[in-house]
Biopython code that builds the backbone (N, CA, C, O; Angstrom):
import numpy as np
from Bio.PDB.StructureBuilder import StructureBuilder

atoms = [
    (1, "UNK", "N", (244.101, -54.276, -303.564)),
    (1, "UNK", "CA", (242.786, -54.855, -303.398)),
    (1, "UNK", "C", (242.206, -55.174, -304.771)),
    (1, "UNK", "O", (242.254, -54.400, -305.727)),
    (2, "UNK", "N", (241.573, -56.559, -304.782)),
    (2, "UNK", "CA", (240.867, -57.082, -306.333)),
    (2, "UNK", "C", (239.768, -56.722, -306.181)),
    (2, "UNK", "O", (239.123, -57.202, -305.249)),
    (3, "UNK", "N", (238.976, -55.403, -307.363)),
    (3, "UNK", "CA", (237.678, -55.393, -307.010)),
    (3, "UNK", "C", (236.968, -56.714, -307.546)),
    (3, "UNK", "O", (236.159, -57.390, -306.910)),
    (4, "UNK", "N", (237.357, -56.913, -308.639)),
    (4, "UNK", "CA", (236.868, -58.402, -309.430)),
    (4, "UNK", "C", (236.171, -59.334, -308.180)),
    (4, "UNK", "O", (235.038, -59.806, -308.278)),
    (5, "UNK", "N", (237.157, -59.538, -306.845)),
    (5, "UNK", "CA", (237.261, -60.235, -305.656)),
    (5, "UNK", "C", (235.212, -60.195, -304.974)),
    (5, "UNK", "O", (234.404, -61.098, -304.759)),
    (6, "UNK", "N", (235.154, -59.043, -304.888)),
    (6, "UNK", "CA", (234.166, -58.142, -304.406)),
    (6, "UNK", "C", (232.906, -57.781, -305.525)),
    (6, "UNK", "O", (231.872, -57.220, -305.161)),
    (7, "UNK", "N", (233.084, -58.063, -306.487)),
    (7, "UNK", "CA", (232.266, -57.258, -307.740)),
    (7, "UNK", "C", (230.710, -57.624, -307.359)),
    (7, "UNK", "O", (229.830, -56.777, -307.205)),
    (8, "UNK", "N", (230.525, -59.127, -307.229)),
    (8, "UNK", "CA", (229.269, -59.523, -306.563)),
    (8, "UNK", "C", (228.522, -58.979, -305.733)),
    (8, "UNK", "O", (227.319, -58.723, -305.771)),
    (9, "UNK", "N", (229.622, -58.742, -304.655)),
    (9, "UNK", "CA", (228.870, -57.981, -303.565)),
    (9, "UNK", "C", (228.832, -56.756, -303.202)),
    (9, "UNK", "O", (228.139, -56.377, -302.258)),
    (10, "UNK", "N", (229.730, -55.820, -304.056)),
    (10, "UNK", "CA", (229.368, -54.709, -304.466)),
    (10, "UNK", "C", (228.028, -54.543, -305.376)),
    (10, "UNK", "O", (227.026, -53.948, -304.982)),
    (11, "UNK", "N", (228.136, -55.045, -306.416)),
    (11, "UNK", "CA", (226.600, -55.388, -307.353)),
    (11, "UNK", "C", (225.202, -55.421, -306.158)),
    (11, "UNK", "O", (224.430, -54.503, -305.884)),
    (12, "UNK", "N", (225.247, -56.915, -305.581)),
    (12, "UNK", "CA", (224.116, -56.380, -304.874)),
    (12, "UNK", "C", (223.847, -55.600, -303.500)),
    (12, "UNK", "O", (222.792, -55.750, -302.884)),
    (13, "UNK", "N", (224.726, -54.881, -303.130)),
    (13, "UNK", "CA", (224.184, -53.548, -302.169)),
    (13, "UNK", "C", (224.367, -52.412, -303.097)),
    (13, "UNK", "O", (223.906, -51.582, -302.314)),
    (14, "UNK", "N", (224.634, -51.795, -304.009)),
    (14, "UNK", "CA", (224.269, -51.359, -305.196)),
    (14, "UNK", "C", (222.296, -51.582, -305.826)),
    (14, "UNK", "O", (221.286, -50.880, -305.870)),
    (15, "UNK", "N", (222.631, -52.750, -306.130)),
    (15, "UNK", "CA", (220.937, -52.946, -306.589)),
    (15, "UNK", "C", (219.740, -53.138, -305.445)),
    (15, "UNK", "O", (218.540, -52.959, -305.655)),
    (16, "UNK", "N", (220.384, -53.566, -304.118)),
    (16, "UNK", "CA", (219.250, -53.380, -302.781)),
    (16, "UNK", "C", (219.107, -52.325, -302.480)),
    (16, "UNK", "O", (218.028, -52.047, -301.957)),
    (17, "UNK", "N", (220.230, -51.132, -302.690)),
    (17, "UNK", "CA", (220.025, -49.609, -302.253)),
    (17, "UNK", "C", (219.060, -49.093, -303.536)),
    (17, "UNK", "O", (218.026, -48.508, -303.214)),
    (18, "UNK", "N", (219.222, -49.200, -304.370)),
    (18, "UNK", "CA", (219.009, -48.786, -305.543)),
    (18, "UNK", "C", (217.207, -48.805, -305.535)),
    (18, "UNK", "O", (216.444, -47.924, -305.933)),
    (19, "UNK", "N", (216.922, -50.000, -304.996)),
    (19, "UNK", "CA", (215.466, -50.319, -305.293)),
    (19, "UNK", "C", (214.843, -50.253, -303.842)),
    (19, "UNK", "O", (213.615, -50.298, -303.919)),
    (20, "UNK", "N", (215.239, -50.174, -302.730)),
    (20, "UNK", "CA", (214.690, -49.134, -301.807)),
    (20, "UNK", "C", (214.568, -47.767, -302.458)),
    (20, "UNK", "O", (213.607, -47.395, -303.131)),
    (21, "UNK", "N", (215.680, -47.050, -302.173)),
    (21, "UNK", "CA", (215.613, -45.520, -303.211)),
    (21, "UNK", "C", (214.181, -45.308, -303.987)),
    (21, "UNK", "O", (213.249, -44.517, -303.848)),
    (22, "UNK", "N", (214.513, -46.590, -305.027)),
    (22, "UNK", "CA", (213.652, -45.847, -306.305)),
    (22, "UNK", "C", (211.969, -46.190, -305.512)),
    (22, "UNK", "O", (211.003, -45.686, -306.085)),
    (23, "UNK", "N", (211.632, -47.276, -303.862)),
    (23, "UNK", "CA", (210.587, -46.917, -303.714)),
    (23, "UNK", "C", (210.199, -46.275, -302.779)),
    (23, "UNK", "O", (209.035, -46.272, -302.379)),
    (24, "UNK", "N", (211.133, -45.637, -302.298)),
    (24, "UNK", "CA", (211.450, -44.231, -301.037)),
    (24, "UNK", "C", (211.201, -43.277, -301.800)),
    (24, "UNK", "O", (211.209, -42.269, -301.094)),
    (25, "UNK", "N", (210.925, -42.942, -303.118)),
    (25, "UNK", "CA", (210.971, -41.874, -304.069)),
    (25, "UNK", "C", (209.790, -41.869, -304.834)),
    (25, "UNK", "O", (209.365, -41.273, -305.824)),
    (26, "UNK", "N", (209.452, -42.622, -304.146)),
    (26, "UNK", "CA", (207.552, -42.151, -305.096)),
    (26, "UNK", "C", (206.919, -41.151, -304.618)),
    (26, "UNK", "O", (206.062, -40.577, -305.289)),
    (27, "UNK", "N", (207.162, -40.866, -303.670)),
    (27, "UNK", "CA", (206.567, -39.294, -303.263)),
    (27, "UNK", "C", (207.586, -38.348, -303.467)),
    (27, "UNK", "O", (207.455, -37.195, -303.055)),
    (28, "UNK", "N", (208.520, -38.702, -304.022)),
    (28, "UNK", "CA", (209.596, -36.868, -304.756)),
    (28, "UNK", "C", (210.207, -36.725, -302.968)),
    (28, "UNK", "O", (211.045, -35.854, -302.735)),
    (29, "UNK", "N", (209.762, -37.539, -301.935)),
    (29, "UNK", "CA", (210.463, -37.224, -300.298)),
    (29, "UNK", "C", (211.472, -38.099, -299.947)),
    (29, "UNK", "O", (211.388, -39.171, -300.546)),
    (30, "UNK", "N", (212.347, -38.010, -299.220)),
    (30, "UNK", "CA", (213.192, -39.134, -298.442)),
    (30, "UNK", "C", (212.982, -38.681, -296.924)),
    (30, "UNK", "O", (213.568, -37.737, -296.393)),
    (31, "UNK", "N", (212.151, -39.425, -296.389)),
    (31, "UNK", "CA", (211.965, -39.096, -295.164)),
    (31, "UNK", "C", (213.176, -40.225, -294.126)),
    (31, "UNK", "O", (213.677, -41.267, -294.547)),
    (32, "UNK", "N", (213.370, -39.677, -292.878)),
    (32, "UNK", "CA", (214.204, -40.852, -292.443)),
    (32, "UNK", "C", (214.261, -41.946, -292.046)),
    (32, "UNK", "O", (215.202, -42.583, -291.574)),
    (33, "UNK", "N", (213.267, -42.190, -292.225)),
    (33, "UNK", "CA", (212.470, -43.635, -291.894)),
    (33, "UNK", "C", (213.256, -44.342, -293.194)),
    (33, "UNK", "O", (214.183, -45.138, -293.039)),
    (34, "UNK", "N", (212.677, -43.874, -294.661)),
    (34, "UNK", "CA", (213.054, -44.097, -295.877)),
    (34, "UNK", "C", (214.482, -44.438, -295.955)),
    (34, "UNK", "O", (214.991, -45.474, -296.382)),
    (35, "UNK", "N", (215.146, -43.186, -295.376)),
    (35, "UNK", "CA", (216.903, -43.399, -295.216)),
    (35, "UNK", "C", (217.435, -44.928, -294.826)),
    (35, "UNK", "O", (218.031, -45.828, -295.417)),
    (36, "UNK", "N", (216.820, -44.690, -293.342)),
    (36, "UNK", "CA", (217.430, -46.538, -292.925)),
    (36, "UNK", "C", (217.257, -47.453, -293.364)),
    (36, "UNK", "O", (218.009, -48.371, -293.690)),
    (37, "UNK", "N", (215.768, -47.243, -293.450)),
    (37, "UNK", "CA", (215.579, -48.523, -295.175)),
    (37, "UNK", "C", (216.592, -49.134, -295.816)),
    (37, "UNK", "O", (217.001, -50.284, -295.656)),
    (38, "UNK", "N", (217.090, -48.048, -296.773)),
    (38, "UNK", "CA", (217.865, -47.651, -297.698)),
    (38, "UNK", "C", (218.971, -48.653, -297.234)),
    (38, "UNK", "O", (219.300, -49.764, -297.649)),
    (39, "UNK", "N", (219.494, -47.735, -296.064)),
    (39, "UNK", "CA", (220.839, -48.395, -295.102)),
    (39, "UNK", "C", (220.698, -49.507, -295.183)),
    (39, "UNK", "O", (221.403, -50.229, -295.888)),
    (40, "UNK", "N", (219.434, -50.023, -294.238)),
    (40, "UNK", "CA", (219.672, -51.498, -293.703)),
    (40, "UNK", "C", (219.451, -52.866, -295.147)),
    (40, "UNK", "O", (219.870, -54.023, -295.154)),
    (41, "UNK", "N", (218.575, -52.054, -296.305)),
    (41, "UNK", "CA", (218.861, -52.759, -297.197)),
    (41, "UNK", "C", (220.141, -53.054, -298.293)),
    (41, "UNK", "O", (220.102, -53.879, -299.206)),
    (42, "UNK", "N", (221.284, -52.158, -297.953)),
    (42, "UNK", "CA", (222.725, -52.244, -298.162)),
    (42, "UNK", "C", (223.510, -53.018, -297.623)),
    (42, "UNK", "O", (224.200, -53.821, -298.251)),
    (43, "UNK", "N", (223.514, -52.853, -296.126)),
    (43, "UNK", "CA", (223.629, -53.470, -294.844)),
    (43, "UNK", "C", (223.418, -55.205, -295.293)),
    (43, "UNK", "O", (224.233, -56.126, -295.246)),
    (44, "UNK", "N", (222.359, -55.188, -295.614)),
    (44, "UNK", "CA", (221.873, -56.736, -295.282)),
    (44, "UNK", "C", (222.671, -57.055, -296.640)),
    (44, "UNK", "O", (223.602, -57.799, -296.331)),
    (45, "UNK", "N", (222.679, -56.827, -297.836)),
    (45, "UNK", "CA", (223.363, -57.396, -299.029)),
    (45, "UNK", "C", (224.768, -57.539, -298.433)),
    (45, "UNK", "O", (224.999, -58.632, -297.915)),
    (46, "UNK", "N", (225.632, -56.731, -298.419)),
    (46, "UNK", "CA", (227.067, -56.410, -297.683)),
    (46, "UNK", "C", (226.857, -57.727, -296.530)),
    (46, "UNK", "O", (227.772, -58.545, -296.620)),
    (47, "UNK", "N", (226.255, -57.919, -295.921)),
    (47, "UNK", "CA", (226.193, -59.000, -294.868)),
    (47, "UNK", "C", (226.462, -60.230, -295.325)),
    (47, "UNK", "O", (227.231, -60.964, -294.703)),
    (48, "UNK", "N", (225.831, -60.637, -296.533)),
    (48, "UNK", "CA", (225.837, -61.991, -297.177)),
    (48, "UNK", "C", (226.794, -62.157, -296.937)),
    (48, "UNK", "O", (226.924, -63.000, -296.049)),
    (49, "UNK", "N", (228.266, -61.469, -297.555)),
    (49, "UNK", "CA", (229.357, -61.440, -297.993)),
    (49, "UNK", "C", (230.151, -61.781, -296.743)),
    (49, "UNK", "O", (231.151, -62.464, -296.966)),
    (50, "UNK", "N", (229.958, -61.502, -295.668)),
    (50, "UNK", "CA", (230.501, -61.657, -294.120)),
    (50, "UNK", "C", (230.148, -63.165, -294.077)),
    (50, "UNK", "O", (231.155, -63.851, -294.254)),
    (51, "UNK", "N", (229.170, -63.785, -293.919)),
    (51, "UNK", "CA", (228.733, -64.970, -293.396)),
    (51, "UNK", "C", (228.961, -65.566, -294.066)),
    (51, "UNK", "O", (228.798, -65.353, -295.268)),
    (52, "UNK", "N", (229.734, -67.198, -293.259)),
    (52, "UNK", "CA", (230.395, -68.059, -294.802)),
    (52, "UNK", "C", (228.958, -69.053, -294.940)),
    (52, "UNK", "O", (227.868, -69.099, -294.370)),
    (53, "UNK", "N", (229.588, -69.740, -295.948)),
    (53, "UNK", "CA", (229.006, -71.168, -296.374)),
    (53, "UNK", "C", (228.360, -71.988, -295.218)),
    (53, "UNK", "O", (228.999, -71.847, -294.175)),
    (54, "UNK", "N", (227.541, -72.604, -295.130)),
    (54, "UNK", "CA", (227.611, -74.081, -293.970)),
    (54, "UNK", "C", (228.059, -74.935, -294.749)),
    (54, "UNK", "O", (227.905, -74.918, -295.970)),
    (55, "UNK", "N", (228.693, -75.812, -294.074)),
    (55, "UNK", "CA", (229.194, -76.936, -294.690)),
    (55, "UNK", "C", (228.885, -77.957, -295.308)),
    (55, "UNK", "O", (227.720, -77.558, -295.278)),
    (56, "UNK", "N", (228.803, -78.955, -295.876)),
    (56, "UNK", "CA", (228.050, -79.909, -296.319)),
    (56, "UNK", "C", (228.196, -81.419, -295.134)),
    (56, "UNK", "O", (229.036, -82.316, -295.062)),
    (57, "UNK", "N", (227.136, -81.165, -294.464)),
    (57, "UNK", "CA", (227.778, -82.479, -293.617)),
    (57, "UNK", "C", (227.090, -84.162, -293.785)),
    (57, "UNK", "O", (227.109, -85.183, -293.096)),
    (58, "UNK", "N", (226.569, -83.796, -294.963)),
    (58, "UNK", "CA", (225.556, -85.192, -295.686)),
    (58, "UNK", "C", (226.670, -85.899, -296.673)),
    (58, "UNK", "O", (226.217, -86.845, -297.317)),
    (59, "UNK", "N", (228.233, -85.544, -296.918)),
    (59, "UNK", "CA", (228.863, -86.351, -297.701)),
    (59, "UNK", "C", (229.436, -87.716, -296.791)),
    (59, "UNK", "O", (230.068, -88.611, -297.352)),
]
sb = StructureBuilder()
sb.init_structure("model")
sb.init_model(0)
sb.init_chain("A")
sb.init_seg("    ")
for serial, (resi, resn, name, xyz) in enumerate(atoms, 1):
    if name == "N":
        sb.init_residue(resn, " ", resi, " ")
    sb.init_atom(name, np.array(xyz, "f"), 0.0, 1.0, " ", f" {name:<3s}", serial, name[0])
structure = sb.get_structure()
């Protein structure tokens, strides 16, 4: 497996988790509400990566 392949989209569910976290953490709590957050803002970056291109159909 090429991580190189992936690096992008590792990067941003990395930096979408990252910055939920750091504002799930202003009260020193992770409540679980906070958690899925967290998740679904990983989730959704990681998603990009699933869904292709649309096509260009104006050439």
């Amino acid at each position: 497996m090429k991580v190189a392949k992936y690096a992008k989209t590792i990067v941003a569910a990395i930096v979408a988790g990252g910055t939920a976290l750091a504002v799930a953490m202003g009260d020193d709590t992770l409540s679980t509400t906070e958690g899925v957050t967290i998740a679904l803002a990983v989730l959704g970056a990681l998603g990009v990566y699933v869904v292709p291109n649309a096509r260009d159909t104006d050439v």
